[in-house]
C-alpha positions as CSV (number, residue, x, y, z in Angstrom):
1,X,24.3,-4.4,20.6
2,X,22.2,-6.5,18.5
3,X,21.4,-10.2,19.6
4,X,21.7,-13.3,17.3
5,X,17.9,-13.8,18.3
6,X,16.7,-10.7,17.4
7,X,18.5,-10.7,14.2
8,X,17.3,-13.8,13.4
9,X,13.8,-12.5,14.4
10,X,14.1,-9.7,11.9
11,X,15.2,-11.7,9.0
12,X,12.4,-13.8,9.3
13,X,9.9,-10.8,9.2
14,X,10.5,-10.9,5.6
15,X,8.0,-13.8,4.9
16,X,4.5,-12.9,5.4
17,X,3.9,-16.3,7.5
18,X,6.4,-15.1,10.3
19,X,5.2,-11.5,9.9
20,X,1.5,-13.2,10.7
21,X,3.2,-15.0,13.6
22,X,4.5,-12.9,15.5
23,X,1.9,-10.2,14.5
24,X,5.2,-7.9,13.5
25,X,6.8,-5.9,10.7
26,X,9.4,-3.7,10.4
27,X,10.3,-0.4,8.7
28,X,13.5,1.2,7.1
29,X,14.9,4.5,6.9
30,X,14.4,8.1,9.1
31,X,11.6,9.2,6.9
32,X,9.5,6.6,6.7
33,X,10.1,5.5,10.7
34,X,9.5,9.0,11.8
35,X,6.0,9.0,10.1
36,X,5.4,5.6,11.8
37,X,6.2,6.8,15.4
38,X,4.0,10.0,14.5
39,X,1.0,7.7,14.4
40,X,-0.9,4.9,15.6
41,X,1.8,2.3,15.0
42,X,2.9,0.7,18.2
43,X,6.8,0.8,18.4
44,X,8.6,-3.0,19.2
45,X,12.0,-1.9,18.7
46,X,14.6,0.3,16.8
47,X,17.8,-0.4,15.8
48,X,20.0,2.3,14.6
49,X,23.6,2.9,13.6
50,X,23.4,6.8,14.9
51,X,22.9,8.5,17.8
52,X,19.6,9.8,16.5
53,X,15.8,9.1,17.5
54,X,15.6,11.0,21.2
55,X,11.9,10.3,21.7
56,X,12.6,6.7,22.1
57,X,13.6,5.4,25.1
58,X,16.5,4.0,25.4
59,X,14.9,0.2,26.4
60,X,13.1,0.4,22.9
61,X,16.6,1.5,21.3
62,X,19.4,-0.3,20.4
63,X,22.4,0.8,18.2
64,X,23.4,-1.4,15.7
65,X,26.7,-1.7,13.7
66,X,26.4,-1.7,9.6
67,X,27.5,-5.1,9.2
68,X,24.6,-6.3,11.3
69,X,22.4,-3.8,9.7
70,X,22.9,-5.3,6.5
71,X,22.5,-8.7,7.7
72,X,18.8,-7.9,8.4
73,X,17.8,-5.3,5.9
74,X,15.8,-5.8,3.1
75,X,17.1,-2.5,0.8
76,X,19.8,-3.6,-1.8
77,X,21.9,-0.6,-0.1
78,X,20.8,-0.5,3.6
79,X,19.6,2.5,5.4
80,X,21.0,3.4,8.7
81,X,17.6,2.5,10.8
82,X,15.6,0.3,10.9
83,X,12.2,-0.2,13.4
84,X,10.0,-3.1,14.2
85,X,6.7,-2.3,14.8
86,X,3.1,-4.1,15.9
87,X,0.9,-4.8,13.4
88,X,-2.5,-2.9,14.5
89,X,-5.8,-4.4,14.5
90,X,-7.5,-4.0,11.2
91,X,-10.0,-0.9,11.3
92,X,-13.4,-2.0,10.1
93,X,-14.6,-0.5,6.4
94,X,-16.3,2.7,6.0
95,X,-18.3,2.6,3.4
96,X,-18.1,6.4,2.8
97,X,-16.6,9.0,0.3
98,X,-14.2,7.3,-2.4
99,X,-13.0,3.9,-2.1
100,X,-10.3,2.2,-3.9
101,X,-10.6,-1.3,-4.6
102,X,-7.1,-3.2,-5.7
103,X,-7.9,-6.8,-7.8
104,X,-4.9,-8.6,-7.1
105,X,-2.1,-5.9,-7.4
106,X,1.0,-8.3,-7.2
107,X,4.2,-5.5,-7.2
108,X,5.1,-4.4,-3.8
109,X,6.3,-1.3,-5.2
110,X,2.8,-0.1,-6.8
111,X,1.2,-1.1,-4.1
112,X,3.2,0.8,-1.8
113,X,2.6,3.6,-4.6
114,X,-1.0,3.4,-4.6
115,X,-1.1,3.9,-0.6
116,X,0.8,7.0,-1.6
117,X,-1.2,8.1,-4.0
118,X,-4.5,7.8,-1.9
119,X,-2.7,9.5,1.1
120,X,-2.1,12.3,-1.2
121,X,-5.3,12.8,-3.1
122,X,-7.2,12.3,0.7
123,X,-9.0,8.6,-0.1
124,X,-9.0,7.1,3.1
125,X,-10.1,3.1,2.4
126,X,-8.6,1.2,0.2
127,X,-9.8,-2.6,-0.2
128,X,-7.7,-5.4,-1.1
129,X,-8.0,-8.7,-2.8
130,X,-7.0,-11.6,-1.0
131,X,-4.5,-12.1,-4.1
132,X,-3.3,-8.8,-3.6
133,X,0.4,-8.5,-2.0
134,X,0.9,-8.3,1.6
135,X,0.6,-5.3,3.1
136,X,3.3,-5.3,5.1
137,X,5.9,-6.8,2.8
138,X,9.1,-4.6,3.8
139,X,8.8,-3.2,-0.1
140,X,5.8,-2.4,0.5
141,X,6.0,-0.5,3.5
142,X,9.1,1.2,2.3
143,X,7.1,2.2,-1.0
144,X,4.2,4.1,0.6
145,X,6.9,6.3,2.9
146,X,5.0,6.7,6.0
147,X,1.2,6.8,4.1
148,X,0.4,3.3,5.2
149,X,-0.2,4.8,9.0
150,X,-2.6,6.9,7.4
151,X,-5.0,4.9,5.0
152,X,-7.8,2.4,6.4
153,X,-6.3,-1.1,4.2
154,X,-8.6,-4.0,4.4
155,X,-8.0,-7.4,2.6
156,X,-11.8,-8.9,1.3
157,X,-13.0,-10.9,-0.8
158,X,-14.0,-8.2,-3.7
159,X,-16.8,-10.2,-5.3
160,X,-18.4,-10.6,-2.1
161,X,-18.2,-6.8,-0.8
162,X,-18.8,-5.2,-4.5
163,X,-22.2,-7.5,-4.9
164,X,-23.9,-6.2,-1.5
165,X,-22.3,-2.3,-1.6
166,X,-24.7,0.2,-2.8
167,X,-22.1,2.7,-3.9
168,X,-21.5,2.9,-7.7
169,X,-18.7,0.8,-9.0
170,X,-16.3,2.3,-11.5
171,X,-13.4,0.4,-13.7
172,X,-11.1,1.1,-15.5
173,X,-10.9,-0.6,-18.9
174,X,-9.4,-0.3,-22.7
175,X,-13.5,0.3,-24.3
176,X,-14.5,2.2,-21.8
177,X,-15.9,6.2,-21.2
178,X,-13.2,8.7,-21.6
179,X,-12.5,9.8,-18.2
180,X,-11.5,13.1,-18.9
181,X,-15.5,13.8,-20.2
182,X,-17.2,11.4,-17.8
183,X,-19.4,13.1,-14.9
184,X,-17.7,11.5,-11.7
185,X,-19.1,11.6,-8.8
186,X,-17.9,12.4,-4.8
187,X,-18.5,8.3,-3.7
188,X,-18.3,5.5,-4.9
189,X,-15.5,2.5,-5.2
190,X,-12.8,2.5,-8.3
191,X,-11.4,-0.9,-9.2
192,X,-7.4,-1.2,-10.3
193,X,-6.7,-4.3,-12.1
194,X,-3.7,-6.6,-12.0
195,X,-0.5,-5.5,-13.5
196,X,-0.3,-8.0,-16.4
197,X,-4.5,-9.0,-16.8
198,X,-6.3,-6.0,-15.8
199,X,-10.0,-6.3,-14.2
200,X,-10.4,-10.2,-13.4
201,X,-14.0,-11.4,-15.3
202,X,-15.8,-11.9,-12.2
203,X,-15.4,-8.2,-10.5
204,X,-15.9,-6.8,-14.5
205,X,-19.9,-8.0,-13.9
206,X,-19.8,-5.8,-10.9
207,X,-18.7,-2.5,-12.7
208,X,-21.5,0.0,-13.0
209,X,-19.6,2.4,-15.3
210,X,-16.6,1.6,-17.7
211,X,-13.8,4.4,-17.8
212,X,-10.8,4.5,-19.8
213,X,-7.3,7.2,-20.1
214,X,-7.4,7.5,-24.0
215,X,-3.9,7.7,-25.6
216,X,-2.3,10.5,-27.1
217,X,0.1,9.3,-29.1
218,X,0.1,9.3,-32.7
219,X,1.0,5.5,-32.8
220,X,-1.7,4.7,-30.3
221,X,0.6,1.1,-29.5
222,X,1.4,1.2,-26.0
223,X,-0.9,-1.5,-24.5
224,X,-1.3,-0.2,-21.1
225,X,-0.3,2.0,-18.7
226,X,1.5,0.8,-15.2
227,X,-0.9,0.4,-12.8
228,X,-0.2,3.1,-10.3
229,X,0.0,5.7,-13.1
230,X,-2.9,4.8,-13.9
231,X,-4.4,5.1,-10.0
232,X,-2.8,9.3,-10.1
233,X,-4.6,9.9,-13.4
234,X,-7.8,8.3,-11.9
235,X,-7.8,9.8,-8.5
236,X,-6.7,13.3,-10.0
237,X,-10.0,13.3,-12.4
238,X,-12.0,12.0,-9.3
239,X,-11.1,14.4,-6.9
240,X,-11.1,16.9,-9.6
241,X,-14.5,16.5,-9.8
C-alpha cells in the first residue's frame, strides 16, 4: 500500500525544483517504464495497480489502488503504473556525427517528440538551451516513450558552445536553401527554433548555412510548420544524405 509520504513525494516531482531536489523523476505507463528498466535508468520505485512487472523485486514494488494512482499521476486519464526513477549523471558531449541543437523549445510534448525523432533517425546528442523545457517534466518523459534512455541530452548555453565548435552549423529559416536540393553533409549541429519565434538573433550569427522546407501549397499562407515536424523532415533529408 501506498504511504501519504510517498504520495506526497510523487506529487511534488511534478515541479522541476523538487525533481532537482531530490535528484528524481518518474515515469507512466508499461511501455514507456519497460524501456526505462531496459536501460541505464536506475529504478527508485514502482507502483502498480496489477500484478505485473516480475523483474522487480518485490522491495522496489508496491501495488497501488486507482484512486491513489490518480492522486499522483500526471495523465488526464491515468495509466495503471507508474515508476520513479534516479536521474543519471549527465553524459559529457560528443562532438561527433549529427547534433541537434534545441533554442528554447518550450512544449513538453515536442520536446518529448524530438527525442523520438532523434532515437529513430540514430542522432545520438541533442543540446539544449537553458530556456528549453525540462527534461524530465512528466510530459516530457511520457512524450519521447522510452527514447530519452537512449539519447545523450545536455542543457548549455548555445551561444557559448556554437561559437567555439568546429562543426558546420545549419538553421532552419523561412529565406533560406531549399533543403530538398541542398548538399548535406554526415556532421555537423542543426538548430530548431522556438515554437512561436523561431531561431533567437544571437544563435542566427552562428548559422553557417540557411535551410528552408519550401511549401507546396497553392496558397503558400501557412506561416510555419510545428516544430517537431519540422525536426522529421530535417533529420529525414539529413540522414538521407
Amino acid at each position: 500500500m501506498v504511504s501519504k509520504n510517498q504520495i506526497k513525494l510523487i506529487t511534488s516531482l511534478q515541479q522541476k525544483k523538487y525533481r532537482i531536489a531530490n535528484k528524481l523523476f518518474f515515469a507512466e505507463g508499461v511501455k514507456g517504464i519497460e524501456e526505462l528498466l531496459d536501460s541505464n535508468f536506475e529504478l527508485e520505485h514502482l507502483f502498480t495497480t496489477q500484478n505485473d512487472f516480475d523483474s522487480v523485486s518485490q522491495e522496489k514494488k508496491t501495488i497501488i489502488s486507482e484512486n491513489d494512482l490518480k492522486k499522483v499521476t500526471a495523465l488526464a486519464t491515468p495509466n495503471t503504473c507508474l515508476a520513479v526513477f534516479k536521474m543519471p549523471v549527465e553524459k559529457s558531449i560528443t562532438e561527433t556525427g549529427l547534433i541537434l541543437a534545441l533554442d528554447s523549445i518550450r512544449d513538453p510534448g515536442n520536446l518529448g517528440t524530438i527525442l523520438r525523432l532523434c532515437d529513430w533517425f540514430g542522432i545520438q546528442q541533442v543540446l539544449c538551451s537553458k530556456e528549453t523545457v525540462d527534461l524530465y517534466n512528466p510530459k516530457v518523459v511520457q512524450a519521447t516513450m522510452g527514447s530519452i534512455a537512449r539519447v545523450n541530452v545536455n542543457y548549455v548555453d548555445l551561444n557559448v558552445f556554437l561559437a567555439q565548435t568546429k562543426l558546420p552549423i545549419f538553421g532552419t529559416f523561412m529565406d533560406g536553401e531549399n533543403i530538398y536540393k541542398a548538399t548535406l553533409p554526415q556532421q555537423g549541429i542543426i538548430i530548431m527554433g522556438n515554437e512561436a519565434n523561431g531561431i533567437s538573433p544571437a544563435l542566427e550569427n552562428e548559422v553557417h548555412n540557411r535551410l528552408t522546407i519550401p511549401r507546396f501549397g497553392n496558397l503558400q499562407k501557412t506561416e510555419s510548420l510545428n516544430v517537431a515536424a519540422a525536426t522529421a523532415i530535417v533529420l529525414s533529408e539529413f540522414c538521407r544524405g
